[in-house]
N, C-alpha and C positions, 0 to 999 in steps of 0.2 A: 670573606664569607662566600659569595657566589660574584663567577666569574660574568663578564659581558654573552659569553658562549653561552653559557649553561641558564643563562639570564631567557636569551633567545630561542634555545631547545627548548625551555619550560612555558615560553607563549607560545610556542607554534603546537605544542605538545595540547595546552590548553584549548585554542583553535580546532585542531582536529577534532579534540573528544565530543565540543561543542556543536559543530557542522556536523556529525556522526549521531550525537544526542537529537537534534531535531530533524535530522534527517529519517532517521526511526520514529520519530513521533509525527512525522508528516507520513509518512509509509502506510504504519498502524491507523492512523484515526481518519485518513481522507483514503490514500489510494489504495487497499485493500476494501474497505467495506463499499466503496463503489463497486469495486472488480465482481465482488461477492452477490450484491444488489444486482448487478448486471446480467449475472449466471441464473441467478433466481429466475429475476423474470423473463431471460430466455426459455429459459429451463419451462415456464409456467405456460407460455405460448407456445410453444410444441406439443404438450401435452394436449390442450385446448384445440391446436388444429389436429390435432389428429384423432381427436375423441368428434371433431365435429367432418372431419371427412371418414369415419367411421360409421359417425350418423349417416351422412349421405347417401353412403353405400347400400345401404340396405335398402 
């Protein structure tokens, strides 16, 4: 039916997809929405200083 080869090719084959599978689901659910969170509140402290050295100015 299935050879010792093809035995081999279909766990390494399974392996991958697995390592690939959670590698994407660590990706998506931790290090993108930090990256994102991160942009944010930079993003929100610029703003802030420069509305508040705007204040100043005047």
């Amino acid at each position: 039916m299935f050879d010792f080869d093809q035995y081999l090719g279909f766990l390494a084959f399974l392996t991958i997809l697995t390592i690939g599978f959670w590698l994407m689901m660590f990706l998506l659910l931790f290090v993108v929405p930090y990256w994102l969170g991160g942009n944010i509140i930079e993003l929100l402290k610029e703003r802030r200083d420069k509305k508040k050295a705007a204040r100043e100015d005047k």
